[in-house]
N, CA, C and O of each residue as an XYZ file, in Angstrom:
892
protein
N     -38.261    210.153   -107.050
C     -37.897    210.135   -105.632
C     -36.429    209.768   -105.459
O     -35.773    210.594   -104.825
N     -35.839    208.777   -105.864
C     -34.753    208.418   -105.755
C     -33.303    209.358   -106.751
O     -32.084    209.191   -106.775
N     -34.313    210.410   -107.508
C     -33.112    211.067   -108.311
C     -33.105    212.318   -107.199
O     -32.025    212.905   -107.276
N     -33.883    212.833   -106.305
C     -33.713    213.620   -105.472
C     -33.013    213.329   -104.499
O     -32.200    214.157   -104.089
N     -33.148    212.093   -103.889
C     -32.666    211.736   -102.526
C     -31.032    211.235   -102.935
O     -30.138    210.982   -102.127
N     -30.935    211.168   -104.714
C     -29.199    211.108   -105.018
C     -28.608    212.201   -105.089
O     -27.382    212.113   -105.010
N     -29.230    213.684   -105.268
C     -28.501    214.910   -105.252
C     -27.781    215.303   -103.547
O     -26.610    215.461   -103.203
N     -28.876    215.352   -102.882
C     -27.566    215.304   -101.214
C     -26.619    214.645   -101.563
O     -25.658    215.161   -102.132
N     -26.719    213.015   -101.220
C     -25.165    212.548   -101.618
C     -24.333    212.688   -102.014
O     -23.236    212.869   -101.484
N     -24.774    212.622   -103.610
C     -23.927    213.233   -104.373
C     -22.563    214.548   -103.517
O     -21.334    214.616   -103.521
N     -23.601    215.308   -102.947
C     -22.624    217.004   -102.506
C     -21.874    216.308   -101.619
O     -20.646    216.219   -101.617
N     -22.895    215.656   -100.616
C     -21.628    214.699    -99.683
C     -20.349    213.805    -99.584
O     -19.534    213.552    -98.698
N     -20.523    213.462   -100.798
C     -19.807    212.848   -101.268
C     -17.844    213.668   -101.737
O     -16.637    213.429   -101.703
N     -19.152    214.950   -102.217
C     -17.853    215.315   -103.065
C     -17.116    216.208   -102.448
O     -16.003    216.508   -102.877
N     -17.908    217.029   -100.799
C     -17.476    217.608    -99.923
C     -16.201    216.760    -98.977
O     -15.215    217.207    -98.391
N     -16.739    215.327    -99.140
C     -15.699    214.797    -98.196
C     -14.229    214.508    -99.293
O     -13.079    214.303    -98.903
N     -14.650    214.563   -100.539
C     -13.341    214.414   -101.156
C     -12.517    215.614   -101.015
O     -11.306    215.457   -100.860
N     -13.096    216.985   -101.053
C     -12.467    217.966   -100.723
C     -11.713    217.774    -99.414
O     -10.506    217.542    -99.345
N     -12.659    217.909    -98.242
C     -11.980    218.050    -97.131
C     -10.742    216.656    -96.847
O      -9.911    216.641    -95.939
N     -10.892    215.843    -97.648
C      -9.901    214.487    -97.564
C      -8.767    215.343    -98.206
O      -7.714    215.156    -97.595
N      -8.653    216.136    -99.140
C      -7.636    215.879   -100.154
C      -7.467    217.479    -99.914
O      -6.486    217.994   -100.451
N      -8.297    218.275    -99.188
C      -7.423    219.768    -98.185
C      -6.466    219.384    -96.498
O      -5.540    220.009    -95.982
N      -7.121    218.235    -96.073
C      -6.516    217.611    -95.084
C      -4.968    217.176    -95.333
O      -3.969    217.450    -94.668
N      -5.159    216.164    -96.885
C      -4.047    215.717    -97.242
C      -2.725    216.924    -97.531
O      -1.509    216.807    -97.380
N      -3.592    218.124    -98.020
C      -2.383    218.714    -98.337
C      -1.824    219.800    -97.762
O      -1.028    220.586    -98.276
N      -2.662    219.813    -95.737
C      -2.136    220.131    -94.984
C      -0.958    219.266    -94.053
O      -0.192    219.754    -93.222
N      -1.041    218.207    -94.361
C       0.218    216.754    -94.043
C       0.720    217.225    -94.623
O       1.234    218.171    -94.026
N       1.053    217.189    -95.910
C       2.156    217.757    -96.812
C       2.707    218.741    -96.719
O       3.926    218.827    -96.864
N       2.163    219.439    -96.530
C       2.940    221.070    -95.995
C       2.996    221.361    -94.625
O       3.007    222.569    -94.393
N       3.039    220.572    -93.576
C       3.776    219.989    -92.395
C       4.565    219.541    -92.446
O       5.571    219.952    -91.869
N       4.537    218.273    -93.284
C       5.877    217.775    -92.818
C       7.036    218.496    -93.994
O       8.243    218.258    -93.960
N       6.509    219.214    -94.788
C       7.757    219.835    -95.831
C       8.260    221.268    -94.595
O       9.275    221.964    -94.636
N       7.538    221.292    -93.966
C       7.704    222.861    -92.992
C       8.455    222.249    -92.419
O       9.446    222.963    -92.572
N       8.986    220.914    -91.476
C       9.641    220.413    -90.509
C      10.766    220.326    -91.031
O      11.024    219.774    -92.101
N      11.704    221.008    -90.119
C      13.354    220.709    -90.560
C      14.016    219.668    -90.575
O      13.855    218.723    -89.803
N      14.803    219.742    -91.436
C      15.604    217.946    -91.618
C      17.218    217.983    -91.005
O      18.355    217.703    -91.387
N      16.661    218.415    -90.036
C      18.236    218.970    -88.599
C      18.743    217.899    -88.504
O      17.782    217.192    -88.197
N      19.884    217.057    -88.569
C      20.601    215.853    -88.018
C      20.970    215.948    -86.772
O      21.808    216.799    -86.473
N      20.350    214.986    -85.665
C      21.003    214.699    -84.496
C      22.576    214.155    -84.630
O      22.825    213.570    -85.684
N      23.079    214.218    -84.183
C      24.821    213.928    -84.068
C      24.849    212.617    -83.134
O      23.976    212.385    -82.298
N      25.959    211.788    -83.378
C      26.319    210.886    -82.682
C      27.076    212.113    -80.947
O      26.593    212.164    -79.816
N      28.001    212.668    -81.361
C      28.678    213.675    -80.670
C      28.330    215.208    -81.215
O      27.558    215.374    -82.160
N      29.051    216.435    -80.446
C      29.481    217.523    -80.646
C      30.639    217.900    -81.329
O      31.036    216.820    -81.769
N      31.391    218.712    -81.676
C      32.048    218.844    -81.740
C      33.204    219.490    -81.117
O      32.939    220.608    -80.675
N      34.596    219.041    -80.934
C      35.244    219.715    -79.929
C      35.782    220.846    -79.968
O      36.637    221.046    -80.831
N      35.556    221.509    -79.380
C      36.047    223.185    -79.274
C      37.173    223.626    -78.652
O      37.458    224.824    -78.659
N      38.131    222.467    -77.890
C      38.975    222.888    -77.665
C      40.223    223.669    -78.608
O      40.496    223.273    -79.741
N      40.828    224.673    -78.041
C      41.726    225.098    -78.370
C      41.592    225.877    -79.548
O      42.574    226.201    -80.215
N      40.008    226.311    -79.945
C      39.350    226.437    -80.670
C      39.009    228.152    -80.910
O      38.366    228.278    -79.868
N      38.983    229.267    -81.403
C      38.398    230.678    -81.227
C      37.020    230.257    -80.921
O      36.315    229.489    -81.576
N      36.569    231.268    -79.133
C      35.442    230.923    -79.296
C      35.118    232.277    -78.493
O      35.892    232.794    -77.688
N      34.185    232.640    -78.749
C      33.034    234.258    -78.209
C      32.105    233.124    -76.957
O      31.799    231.935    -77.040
N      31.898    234.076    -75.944
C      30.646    233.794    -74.981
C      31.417    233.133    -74.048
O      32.633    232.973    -74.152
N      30.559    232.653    -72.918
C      31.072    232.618    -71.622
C      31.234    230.602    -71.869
O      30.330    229.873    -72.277
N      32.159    230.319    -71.604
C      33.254    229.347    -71.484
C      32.165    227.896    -71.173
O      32.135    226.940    -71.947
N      31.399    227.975    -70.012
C      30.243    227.367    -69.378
C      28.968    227.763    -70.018
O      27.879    227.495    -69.509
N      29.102    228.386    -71.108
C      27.368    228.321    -71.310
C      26.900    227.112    -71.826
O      27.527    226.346    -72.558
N      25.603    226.968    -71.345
C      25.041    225.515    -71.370
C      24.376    225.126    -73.067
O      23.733    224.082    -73.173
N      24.552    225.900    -74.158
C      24.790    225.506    -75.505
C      26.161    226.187    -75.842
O      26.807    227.116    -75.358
N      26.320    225.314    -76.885
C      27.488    225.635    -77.669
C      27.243    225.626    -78.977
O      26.804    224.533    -79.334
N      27.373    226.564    -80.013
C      27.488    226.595    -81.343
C      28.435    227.051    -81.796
O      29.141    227.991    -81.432
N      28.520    225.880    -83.253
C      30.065    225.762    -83.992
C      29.495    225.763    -85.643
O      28.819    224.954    -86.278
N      30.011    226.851    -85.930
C      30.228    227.366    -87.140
C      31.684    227.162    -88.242
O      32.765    227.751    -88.254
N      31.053    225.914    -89.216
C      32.500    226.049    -90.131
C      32.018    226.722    -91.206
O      30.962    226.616    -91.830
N      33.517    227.848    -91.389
C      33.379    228.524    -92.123
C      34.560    228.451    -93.006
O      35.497    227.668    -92.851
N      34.432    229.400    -94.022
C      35.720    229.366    -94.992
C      35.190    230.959    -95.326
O      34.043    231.297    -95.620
N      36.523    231.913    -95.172
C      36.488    233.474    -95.482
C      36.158    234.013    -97.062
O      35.635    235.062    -97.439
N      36.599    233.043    -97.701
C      36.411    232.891    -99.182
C      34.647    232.579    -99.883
O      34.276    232.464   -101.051
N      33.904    232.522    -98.620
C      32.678    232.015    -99.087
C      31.269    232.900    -98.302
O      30.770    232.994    -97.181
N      30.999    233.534    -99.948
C      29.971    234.452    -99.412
C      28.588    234.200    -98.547
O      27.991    235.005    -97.833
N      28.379    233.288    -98.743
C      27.211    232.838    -97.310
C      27.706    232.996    -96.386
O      26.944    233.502    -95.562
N      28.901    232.780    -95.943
C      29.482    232.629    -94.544
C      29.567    234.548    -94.370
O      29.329    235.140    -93.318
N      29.847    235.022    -95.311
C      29.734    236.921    -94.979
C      28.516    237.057    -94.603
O      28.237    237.613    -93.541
N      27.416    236.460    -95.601
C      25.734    236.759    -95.205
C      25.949    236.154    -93.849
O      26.488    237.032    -93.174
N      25.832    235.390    -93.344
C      25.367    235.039    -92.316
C      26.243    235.683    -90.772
O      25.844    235.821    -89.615
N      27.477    235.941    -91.389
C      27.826    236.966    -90.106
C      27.247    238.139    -90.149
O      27.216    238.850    -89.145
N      26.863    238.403    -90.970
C      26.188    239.973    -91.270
C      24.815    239.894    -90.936
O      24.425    240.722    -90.113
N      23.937    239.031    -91.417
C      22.524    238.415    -90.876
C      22.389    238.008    -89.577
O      22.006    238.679    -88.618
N      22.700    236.963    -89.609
C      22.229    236.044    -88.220
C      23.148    236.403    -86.681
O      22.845    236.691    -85.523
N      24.343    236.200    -87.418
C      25.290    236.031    -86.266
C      25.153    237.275    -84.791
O      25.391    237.113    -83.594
N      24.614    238.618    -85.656
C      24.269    239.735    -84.796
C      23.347    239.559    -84.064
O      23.338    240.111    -82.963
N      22.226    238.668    -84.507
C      20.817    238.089    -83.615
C      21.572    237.487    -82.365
O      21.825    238.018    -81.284
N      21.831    236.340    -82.791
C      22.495    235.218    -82.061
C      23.499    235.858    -80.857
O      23.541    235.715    -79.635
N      24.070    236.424    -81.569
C      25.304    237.460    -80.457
C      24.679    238.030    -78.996
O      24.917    237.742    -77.823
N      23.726    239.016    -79.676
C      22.890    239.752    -78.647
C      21.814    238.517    -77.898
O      21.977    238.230    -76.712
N      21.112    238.085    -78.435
C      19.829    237.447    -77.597
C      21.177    235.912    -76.940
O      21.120    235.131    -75.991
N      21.530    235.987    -77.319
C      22.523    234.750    -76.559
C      23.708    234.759    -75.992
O      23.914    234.802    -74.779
N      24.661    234.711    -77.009
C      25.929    234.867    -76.286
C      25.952    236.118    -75.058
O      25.926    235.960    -73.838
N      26.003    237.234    -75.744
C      25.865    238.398    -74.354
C      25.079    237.782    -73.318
O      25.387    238.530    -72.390
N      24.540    237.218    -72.981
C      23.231    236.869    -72.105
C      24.173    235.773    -71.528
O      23.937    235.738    -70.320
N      25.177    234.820    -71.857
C      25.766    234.459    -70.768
C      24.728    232.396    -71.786
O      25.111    231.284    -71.422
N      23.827    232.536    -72.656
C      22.967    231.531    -72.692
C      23.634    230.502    -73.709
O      23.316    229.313    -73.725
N      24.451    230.982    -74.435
C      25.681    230.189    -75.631
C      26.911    230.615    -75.527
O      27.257    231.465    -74.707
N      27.585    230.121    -76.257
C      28.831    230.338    -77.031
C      29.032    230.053    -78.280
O      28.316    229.119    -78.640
N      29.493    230.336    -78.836
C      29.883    230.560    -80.633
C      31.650    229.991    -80.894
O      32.613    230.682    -80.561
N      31.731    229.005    -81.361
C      32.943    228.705    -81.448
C      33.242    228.495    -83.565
O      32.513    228.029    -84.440
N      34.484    229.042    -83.601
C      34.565    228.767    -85.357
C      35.617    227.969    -85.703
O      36.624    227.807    -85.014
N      35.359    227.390    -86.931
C      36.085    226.006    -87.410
C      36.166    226.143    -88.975
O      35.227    226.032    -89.763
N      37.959    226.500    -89.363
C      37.856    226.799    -90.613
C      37.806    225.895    -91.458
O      38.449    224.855    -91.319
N      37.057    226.124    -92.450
C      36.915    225.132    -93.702
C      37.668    225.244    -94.626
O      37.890    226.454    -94.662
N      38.205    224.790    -95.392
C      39.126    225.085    -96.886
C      38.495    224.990    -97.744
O      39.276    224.643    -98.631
N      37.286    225.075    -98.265
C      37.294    224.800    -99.663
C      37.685    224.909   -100.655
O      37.815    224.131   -101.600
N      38.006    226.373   -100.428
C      38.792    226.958   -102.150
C      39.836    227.600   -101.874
O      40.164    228.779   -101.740
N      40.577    226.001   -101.777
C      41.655    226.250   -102.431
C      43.167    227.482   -101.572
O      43.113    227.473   -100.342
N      43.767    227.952   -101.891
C      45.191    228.180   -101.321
C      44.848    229.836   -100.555
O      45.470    230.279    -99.589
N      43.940    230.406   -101.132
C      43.274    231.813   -100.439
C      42.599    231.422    -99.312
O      42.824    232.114    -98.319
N      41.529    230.143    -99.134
C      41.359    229.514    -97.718
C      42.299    229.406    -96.968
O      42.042    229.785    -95.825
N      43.543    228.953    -97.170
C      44.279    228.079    -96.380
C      44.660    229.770    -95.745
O      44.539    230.227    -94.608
N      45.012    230.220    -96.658
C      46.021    232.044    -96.263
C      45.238    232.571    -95.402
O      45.677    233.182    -94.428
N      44.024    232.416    -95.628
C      43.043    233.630    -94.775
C      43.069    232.746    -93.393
O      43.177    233.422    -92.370
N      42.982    231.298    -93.223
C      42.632    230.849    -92.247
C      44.187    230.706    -91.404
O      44.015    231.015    -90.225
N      45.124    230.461    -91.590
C      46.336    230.978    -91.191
C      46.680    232.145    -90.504
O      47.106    232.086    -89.351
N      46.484    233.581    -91.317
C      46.277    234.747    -90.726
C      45.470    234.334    -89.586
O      46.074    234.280    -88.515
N      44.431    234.080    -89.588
C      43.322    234.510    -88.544
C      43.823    233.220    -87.243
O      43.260    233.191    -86.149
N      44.642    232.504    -87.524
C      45.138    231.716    -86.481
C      46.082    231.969    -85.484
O      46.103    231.661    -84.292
N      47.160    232.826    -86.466
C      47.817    233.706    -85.986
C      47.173    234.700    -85.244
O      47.499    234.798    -84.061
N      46.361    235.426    -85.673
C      45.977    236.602    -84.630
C      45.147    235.826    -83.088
O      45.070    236.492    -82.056
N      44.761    234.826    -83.138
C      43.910    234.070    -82.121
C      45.407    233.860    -81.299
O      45.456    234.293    -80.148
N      46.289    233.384    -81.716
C      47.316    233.269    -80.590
C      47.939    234.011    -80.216
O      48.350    233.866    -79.064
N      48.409    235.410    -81.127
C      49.396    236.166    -80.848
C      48.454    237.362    -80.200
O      49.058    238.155    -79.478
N      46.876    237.595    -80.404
C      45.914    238.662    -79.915
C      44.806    238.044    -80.142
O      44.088    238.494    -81.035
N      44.427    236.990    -79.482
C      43.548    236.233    -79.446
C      42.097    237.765    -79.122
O      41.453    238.234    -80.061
N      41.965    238.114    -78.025
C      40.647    239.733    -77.882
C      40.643    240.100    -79.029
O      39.441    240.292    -79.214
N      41.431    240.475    -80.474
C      41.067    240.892    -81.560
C      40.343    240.051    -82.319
O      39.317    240.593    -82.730
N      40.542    238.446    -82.815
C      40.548    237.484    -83.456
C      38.994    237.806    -83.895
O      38.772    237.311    -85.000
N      38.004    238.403    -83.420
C      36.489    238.534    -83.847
C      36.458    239.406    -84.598
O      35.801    239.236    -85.625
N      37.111    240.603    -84.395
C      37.002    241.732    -84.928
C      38.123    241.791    -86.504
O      37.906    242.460    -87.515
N      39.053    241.056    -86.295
C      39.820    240.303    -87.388
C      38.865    239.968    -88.518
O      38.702    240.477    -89.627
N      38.333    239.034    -87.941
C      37.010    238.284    -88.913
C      36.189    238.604    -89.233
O      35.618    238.042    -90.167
N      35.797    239.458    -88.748
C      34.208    240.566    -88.826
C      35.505    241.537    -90.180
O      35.027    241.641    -91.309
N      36.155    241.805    -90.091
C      36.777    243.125    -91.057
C      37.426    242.426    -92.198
O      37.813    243.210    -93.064
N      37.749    240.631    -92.544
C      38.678    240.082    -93.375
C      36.930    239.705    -94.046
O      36.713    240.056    -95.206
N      35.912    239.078    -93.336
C      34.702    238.978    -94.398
C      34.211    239.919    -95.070
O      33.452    239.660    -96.004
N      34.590    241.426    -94.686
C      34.119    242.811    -95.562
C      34.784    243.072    -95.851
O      34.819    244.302    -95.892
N      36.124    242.314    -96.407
C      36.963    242.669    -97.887
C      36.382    241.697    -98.962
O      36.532    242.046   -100.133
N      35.662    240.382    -98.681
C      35.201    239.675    -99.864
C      34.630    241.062   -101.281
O      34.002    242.111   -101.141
N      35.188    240.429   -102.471
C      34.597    241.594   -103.240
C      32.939    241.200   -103.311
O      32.403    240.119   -103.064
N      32.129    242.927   -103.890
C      31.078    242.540   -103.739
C      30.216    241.650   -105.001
O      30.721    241.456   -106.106
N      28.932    241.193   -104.637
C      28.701    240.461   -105.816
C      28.999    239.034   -105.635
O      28.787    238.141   -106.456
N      29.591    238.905   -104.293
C      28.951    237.130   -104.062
C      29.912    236.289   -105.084
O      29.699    235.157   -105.517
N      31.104    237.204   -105.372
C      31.923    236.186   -106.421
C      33.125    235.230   -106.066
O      34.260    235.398   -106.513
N      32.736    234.144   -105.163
C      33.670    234.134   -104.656
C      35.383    232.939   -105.523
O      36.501    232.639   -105.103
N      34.767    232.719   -106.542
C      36.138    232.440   -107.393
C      37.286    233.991   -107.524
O      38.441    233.818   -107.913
N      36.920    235.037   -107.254
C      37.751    236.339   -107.518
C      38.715    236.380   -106.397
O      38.409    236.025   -105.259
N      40.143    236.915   -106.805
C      41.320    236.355   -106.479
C      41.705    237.594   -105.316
O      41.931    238.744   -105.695
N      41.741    237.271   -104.117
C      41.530    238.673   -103.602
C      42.281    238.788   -102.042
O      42.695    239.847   -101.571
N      42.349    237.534   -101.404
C      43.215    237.009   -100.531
C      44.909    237.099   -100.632
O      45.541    236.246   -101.255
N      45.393    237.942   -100.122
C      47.187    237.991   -100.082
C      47.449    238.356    -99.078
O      46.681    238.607    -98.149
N      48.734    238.450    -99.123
C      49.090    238.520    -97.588
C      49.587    240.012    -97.209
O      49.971    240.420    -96.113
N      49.448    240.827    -98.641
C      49.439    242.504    -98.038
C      48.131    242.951    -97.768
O      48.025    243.958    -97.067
N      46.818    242.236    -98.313
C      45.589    242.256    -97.721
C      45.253    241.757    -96.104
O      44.326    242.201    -95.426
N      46.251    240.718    -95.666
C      45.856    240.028    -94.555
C      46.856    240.945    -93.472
O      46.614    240.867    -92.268
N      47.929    241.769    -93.941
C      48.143    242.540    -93.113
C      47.839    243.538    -93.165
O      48.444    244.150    -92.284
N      47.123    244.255    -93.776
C      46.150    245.824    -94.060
C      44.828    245.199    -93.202
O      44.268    245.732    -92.244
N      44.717    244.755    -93.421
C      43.110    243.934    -91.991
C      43.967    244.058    -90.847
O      43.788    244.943    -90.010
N      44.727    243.361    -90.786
C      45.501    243.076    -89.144
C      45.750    244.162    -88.835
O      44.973    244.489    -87.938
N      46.827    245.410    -89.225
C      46.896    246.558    -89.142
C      45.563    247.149    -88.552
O      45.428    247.579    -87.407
N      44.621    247.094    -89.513
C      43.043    248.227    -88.990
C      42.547    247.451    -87.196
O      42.257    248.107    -86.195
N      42.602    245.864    -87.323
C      41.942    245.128    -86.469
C      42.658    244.876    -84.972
O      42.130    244.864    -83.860
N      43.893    244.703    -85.313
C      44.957    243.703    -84.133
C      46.063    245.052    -83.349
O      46.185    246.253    -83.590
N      46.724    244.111    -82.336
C      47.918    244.500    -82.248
C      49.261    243.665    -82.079
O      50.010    243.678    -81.102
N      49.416    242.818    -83.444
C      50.073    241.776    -83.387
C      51.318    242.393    -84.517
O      51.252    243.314    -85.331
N      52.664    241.267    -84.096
C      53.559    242.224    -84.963
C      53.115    242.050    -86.012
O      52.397    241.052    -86.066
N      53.251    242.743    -87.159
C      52.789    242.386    -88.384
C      54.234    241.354    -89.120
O      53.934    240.572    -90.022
N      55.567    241.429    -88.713
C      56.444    240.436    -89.075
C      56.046    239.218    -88.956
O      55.878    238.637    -90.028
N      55.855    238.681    -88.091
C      55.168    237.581    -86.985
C      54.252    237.158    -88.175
O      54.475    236.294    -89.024
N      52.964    238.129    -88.007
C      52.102    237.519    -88.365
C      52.329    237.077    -90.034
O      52.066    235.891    -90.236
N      52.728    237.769    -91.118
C      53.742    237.244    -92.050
C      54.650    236.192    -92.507
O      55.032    235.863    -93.630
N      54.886    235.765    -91.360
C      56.172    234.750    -90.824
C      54.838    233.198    -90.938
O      54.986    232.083    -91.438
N      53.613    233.835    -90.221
C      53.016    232.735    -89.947
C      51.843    232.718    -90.860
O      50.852    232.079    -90.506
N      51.844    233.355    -92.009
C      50.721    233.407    -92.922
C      51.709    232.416    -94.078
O      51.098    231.433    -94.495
N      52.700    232.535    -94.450
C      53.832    232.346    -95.640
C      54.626    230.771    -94.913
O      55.066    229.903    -95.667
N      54.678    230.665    -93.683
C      54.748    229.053    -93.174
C      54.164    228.441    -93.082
O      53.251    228.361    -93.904
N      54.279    227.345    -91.764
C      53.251    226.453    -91.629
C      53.043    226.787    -90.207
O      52.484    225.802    -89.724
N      53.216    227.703    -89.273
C      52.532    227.983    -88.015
C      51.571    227.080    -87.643
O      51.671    226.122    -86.876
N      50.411    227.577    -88.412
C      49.101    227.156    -88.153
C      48.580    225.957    -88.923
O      47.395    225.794    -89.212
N      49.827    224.924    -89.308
C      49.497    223.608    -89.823
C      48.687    222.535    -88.579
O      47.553    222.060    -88.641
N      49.310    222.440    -87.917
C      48.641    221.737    -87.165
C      47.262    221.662    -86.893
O      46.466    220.724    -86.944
N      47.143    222.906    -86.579
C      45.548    223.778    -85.931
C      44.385    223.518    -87.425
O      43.156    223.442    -87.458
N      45.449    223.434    -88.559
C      43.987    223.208    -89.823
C      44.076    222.181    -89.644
O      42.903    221.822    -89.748
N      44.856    220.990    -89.344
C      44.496    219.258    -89.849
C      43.639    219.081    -88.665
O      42.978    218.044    -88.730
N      43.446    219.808    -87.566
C      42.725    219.399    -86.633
C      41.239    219.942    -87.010
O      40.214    219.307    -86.762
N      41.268    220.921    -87.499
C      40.013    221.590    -88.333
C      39.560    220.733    -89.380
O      38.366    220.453    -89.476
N      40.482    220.263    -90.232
C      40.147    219.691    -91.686
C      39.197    218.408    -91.179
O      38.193    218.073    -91.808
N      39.759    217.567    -89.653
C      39.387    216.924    -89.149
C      37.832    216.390    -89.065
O      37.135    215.446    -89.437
N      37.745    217.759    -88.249
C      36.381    217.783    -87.365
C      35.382    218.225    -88.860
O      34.173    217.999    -88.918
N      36.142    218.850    -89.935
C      34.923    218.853    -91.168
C      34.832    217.443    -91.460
O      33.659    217.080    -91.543
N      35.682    216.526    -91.645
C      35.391    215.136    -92.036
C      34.734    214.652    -91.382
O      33.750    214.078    -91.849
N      35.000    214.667    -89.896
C      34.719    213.596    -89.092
C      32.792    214.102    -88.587
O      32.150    213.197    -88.055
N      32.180    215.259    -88.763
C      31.365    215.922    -89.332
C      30.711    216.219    -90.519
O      29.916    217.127    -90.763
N      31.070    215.495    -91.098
C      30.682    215.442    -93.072
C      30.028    217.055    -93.654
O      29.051    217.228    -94.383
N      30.923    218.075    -93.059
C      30.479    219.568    -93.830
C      31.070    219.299    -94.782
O      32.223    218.893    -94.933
N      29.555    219.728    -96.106
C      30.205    220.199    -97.526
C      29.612    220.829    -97.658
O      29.014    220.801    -98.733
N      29.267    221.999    -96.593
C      28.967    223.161    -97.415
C      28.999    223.880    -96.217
O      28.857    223.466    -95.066
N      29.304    225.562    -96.833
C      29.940    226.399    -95.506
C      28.550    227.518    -95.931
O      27.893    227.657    -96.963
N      28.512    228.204    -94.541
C      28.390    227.486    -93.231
C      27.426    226.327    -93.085
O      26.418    226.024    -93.723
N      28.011    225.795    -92.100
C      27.243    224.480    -91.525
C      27.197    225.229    -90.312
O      28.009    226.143    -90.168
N      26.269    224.945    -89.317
C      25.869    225.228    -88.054
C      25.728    224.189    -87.102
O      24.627    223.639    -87.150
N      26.611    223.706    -86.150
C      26.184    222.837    -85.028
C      25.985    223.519    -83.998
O      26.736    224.410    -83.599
N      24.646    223.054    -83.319
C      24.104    223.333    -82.102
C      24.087    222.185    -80.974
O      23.290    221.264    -81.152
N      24.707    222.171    -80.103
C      24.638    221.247    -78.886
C      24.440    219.644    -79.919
O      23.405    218.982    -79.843
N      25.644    219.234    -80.845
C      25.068    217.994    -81.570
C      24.004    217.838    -82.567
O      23.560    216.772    -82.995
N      23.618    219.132    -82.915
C      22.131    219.089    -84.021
C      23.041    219.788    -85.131
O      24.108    220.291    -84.777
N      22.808    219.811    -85.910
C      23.671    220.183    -87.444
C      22.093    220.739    -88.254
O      21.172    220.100    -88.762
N      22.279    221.850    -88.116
C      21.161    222.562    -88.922
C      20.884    222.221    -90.222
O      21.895    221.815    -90.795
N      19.667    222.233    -91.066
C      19.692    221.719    -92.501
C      19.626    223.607    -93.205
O      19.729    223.904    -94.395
N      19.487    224.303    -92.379
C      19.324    225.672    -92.773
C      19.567    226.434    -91.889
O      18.877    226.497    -90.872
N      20.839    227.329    -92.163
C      21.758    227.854    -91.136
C      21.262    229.244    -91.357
O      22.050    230.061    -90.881
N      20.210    229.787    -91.925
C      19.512    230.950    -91.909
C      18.407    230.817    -91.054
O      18.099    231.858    -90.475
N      17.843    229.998    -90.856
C      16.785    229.793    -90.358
C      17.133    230.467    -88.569
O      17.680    229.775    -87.709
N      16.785    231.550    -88.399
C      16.732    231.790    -87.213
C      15.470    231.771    -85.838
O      15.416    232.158    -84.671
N      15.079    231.465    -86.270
C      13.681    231.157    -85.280
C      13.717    229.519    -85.635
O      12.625    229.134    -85.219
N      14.261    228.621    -86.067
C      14.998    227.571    -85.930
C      15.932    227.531    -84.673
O      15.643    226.904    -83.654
N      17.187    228.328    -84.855
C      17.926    228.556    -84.155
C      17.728    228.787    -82.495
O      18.356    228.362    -81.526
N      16.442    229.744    -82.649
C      16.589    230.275    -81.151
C      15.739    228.706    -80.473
O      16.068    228.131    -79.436
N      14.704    228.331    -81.337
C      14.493    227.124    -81.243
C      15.472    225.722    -80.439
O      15.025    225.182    -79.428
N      16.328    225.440    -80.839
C      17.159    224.572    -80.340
C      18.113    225.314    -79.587
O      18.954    224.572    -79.079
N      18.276    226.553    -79.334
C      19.148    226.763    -78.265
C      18.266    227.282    -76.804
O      18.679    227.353    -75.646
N      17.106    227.554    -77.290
C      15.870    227.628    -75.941
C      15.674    226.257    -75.556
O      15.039    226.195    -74.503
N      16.116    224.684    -76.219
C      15.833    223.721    -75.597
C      16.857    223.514    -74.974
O      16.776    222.747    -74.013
N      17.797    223.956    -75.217
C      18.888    223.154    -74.464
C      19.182    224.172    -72.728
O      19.783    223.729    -71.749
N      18.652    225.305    -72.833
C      18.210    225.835    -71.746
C      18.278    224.624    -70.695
O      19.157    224.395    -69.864
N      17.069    223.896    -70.975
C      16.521    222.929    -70.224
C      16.964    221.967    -69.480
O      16.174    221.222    -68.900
């Protein structure tokens, strides 16, 4: 009698260890699904800054980038076209960019050029950037030496209508010194080490691909 009335249990027993330890390892793969987005003390400031979308839209996203760094091509090529259309056009963001240096003296050149064209033909400055990230060579290599300044005026040429002396003058000086220490800045004072970084209204994405993330925190700030 009692070896029968131990076989139920027994199953009961071992059913609830299952469902304990399928429970458990739906926690676990919740909270590994939840993004590890940093709230910000602040935003970052955009003044004086290249920025796409309407001036007042009630989010703002800030992208540091460096031209030299092939994620930052993926993701203008990926995401940025989403984001463009379902937002900025719509009047619902703005997109502001913040150059990064990482590597080295081809950063500094590319981000120079493109500073220059923001002041001297600021309406081109997107289309600048959209055409200087599809000279990166292909293959994601981005130690390959490929940034000069007869490259940065063969872009300007296809993209701008800025003198090309000028812009020369201000790729090979320091024009646009100021405008990077204020950049180099906001990467410090922001702790980006790694491009792109994505800030949204003060949230700093942990995954700047993540686009249904994205539309995510810029549908809250709707609000």
């Amino acid at each position: 009698m009692s070896t029968k009335n131990a076989s139920p249990m027994k199953y009961i027993v071992i059913m609830t260890l299952l469902i304990a330890v399928l429970l458990a390892a739906i926690v676990m793969l919740n909270n590994k699904a939840k993004p590890k987005d940093e709230a910000l003390e602040s935003h970052p400031s955009t003044e004086n800054q290249p920025t796409i979308g309407e001036e007042d839209a009630p989010v703002s996203i800030v992208e540091f980038g460096d031209f030299k760094c092939p994620a930052c091509k993926a993701w203008g090529e990926q995401i940025y076209p989403k984001v463009k259309g379902e937002f900025i056009d719509t009047g619902k963001a703005n997109l502001t960019y913040v150059n990064v240096l990482f590597h080295g003296e081809e950063s500094i050149l590319a981000a120079q050029a493109a500073e220059s064209v923001f002041k001297h033909d600021p309406d081109s400055y997107w289309e600048f950037q959209k055409e200087l990230y599809k000279e990166q060579p292909e293959g994601g290599n981005h130690e390959a030496a490929w940034v000069t300044v007869d490259k940065l005026v063969e872009v300007a040429e296809k993209t701008t209508d800025v003198d090309i002396e000028q812009l020369k003058k201000d790729v090979e000086g320091e024009a646009a010194k100021d405008q990077l220490n204020i950049d180099t800045n906001l990467v410090e004072k922001f702790s980006v080490e790694q491009t792109p970084t994505i800030i949204i209204n003060g949230t700093k994405l942990e995954d700047p691909y993540d686009y249904e993330r994205i539309r995510s925190i810029i549908e809250e700030g709707q609000k």
